[in-house]
Structures are given as C-alpha cells and as structure tokens.
C-alpha positions as CSV (number, residue, x, y, z in Angstrom):
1,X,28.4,1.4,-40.0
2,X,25.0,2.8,-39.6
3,X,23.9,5.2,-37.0
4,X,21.5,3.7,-34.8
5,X,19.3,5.5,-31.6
6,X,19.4,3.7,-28.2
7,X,16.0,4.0,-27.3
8,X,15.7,3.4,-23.7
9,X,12.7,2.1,-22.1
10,X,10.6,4.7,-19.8
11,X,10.4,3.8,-16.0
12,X,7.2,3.6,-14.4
13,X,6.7,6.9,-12.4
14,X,6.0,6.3,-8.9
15,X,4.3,8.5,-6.8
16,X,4.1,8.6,-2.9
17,X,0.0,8.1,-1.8
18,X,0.4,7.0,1.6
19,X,1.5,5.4,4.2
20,X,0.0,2.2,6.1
21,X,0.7,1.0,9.9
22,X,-0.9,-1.8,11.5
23,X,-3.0,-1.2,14.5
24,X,-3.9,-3.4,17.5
25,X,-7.6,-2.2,17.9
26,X,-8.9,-0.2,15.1
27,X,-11.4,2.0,17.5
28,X,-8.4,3.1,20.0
29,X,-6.7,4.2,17.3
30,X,-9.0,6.3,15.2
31,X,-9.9,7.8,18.5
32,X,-6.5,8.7,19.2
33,X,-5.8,10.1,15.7
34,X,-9.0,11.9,15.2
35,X,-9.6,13.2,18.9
36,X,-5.8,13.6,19.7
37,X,-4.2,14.9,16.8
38,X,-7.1,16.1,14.8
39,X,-7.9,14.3,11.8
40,X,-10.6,12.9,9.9
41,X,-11.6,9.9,9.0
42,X,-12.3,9.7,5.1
43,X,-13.0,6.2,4.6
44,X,-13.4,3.1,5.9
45,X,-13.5,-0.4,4.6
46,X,-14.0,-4.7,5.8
47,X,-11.5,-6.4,3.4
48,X,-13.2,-9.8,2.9
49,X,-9.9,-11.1,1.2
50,X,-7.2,-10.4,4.6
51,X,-10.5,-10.8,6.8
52,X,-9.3,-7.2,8.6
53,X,-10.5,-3.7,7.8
54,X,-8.4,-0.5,7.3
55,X,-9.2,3.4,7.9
56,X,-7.9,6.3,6.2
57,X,-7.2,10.0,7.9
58,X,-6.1,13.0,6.7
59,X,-5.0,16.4,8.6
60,X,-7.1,19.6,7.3
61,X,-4.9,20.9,4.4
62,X,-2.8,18.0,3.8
63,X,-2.9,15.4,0.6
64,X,-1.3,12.9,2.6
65,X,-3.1,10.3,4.1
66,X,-2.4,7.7,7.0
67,X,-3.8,4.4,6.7
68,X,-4.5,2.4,9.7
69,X,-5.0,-1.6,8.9
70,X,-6.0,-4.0,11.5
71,X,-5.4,-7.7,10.6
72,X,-7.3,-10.8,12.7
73,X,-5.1,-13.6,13.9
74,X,-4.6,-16.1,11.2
75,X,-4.7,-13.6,8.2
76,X,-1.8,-14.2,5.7
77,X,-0.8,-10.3,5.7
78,X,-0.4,-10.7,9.8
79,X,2.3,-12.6,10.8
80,X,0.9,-12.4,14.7
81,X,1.5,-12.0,17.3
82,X,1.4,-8.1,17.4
83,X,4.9,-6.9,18.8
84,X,6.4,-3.3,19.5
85,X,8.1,-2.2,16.2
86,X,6.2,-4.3,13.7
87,X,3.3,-1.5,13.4
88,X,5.1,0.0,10.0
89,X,2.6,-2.0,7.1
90,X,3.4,-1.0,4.4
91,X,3.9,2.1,1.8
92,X,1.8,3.0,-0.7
93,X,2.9,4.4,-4.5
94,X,0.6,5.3,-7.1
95,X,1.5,3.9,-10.8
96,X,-0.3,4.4,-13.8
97,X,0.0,0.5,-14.6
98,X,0.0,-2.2,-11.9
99,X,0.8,-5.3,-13.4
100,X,3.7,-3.1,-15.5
101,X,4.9,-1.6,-12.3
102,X,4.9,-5.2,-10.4
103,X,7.4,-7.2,-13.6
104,X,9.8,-4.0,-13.7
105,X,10.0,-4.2,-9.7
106,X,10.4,-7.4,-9.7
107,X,13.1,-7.6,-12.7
108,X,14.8,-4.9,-10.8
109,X,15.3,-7.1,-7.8
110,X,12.3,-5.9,-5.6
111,X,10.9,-9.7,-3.9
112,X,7.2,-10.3,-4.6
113,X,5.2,-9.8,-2.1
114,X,1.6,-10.4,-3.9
115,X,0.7,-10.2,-7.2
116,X,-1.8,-8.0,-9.3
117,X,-5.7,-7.6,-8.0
118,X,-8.3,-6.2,-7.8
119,X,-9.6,-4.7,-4.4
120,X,-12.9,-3.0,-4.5
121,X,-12.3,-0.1,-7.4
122,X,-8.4,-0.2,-7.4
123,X,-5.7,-2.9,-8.9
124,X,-3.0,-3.6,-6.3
125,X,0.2,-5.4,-6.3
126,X,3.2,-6.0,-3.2
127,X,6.7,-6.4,-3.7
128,X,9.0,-5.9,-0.5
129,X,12.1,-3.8,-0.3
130,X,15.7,-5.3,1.1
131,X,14.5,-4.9,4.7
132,X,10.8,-7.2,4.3
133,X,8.7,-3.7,4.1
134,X,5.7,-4.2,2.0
135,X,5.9,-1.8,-1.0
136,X,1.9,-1.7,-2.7
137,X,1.9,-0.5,-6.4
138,X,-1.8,1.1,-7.0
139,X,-3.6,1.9,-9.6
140,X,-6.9,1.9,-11.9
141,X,-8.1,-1.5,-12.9
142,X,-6.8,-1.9,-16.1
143,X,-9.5,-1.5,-19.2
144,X,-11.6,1.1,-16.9
C-alpha cells in the first residue's frame, strides 16, 4: 500500500468590508448620518446597471464603512414597495477571487444571487444566505 498525502483544497478567505442598507431617500439619510451621527461621506456613485446610486460613510477612526443604496421602483435589486424591516441590503466580503469565491459558495449550498461583473473598478458577485440576505463577494477585476 503506498502512502499517499490528502491534500485538501484551500478555502477562499473572506473578509468583512461592509455593510449595505437600503434607504428610502438618499439625501435624508446622508444628512442624518453625517449631521446626526458624524460621519463622512467618502464616495458616492449613479449605478447605470440597478438605475439607483449608493453612498459610503465612515466614522473618524473606523475601517468600517456603511453603505447606503437607494434603488428606483422597477429595479431588479428592489423588490418595491419599501417596507419597515426590509432596509438590511446586503453584506459585503472581500475575496481575493470573485468568480472562485462565487462556484465554492455556490457548491457549498449558498443560492445565487447574481453572477460575476464588473462594476466600475471592482468584480462583484451575490449569493444569498438561508434567510434571502444578499451576500456580495468583491474583488479586483481579474487580469488587473
């Protein structure tokens, strides 16, 4: 009998980047996060493929970031109409490989959610967890 290694594939390492909630009026709730609580606005971007826009924050001295994404009626990433509880978007995990990340979710039992893109300098991909919550899987765009 010969002595053979198990070699056991790596996991993808996942890393926690930020979290997303929808917003019913984009200028109400920068204001309120900005003027009420005290952050900063440090980016924000029209998304010509969901039609909406979304804004990033961050507190002084933290490294995590909120992301506030407002979706028009009709968008396929809104499900309209907006209702109390439904403001949780989705969750954001940086991976060193996208498309990689997105079959070993997927063959793991994660349900798609959308595949592999490209949205202005970043790939993305969705899956959803047990519970419908959008999971996006960033990264670089892959040969960059």
């Amino acid at each position: 009998m010969g002595c053979g290694v198990l070699i056991r594939p790596t996991s993808m390492r996942y890393t926690l980047a930020y979290v997303g909630i929808q917003v019913r009026d984009m200028e109400r709730s920068i204001s309120f996060y900005r003027d009420v609580l005290g952050m900063q606005v440090v980016r924000r971007q029209h998304v010509p493929e969901t039609g909406g826009e979304w804004a990033e924050l961050r507190s002084d001295g933290s490294k995590q970031m909120l992301e506030l994404n407002w979706y028009p009626d009709g968008s396929k990433f809104f499900a309209g109409p907006y209702r109390n509880g439904d403001e949780l978007d989705h969750i954001a995990f940086e991976c060193e490989d996208v498309e990689r990340a997105y079959r070993e979710l997927r063959a793991k039992g994660a349900r798609a959610g959308h595949p592999p893109f490209a949205e202005g300098e970043s790939w993305l991909a969705y899956v959803e967890d047990p519970d419908g919550i959008w999971i996006e899987l960033t990264g670089p765009i892959p040969d960059q």
